[in-house]
C-alpha positions as MATLAB code, in Angstrom:
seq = 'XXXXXXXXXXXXXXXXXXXXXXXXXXXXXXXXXXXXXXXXXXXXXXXXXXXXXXXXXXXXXXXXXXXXXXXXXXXXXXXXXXXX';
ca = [
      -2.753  -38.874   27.017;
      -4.635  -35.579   28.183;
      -2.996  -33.297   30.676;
      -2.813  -33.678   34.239;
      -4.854  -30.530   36.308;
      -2.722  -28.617   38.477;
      -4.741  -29.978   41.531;
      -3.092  -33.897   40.097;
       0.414  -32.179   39.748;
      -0.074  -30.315   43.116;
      -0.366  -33.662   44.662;
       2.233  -35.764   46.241;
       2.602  -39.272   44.986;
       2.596  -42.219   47.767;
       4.470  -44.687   46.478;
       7.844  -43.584   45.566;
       9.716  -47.404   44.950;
       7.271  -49.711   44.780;
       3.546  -50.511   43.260;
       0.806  -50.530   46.321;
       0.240  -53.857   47.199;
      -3.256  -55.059   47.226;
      -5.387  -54.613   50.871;
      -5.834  -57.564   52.716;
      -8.980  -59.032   52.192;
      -9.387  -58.719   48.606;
     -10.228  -62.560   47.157;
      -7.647  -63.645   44.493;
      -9.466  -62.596   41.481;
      -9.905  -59.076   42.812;
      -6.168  -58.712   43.718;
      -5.044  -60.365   40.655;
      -7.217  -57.579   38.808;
      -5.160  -55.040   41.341;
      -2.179  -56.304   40.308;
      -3.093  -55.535   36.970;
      -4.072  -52.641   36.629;
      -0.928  -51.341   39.174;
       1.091  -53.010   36.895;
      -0.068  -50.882   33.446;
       0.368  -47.487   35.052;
       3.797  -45.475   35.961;
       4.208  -46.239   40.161;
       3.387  -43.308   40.772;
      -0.174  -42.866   39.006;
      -2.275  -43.199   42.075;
      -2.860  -40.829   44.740;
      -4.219  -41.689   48.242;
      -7.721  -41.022   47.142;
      -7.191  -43.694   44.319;
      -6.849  -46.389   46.536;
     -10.993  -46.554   48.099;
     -11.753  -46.316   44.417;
      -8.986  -49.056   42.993;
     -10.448  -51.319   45.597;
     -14.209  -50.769   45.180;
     -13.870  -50.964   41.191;
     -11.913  -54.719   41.716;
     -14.562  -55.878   44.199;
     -16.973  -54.951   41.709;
     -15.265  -56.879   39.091;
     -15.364  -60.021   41.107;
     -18.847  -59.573   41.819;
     -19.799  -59.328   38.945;
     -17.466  -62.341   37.831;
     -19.089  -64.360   40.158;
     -22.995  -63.282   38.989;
     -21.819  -64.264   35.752;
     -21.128  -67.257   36.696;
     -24.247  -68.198   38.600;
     -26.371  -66.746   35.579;
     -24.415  -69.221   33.013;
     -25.035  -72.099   35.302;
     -28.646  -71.820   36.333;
     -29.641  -69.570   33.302;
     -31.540  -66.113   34.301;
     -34.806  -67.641   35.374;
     -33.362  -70.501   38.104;
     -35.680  -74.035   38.128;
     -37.870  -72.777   40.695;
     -38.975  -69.684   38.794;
     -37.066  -67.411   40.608;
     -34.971  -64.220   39.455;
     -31.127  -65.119   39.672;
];
């Protein structure tokens, strides 16, 4: 695991006794993803600045998720010619 700079050591941590919760808002997939990845690192691996960028990458994820989905079902040319 490489070492932490002494900027990340310099910095409190936020959650002290429990994992952060997911934000409201955030459909299931994308909080389930949250969960996830809260759940793989020590509680207090995150920093306040973590949490704009924990969110964006799980919305991203479920975007994505859904493209997929779209691109499996109607193929990546849809029946009227256009781009999906």
């Amino acid at each position: 695991m490489p070492r932490k700079s002494a900027a990340a050591l310099a910095t409190q941590p936020i959650f002290t006794a429990k994992r952060p919760q997911p934000p409201d808002g955030l459909p299931p997939g994308a909080a389930a993803l949250w969960v996830s990845i809260c759940g793989g690192v020590d509680v207090n691996y995150f920093s306040t600045g973590d949490m704009v960028l924990l969110e964006a990458l799980c919305m991203a994820d479920h975007q994505k998720r859904l493209c997929d989905a779209l691109v499996l079902r109607d193929g990546p040319i849809t029946s009227d010619g256009a781009i999906n």
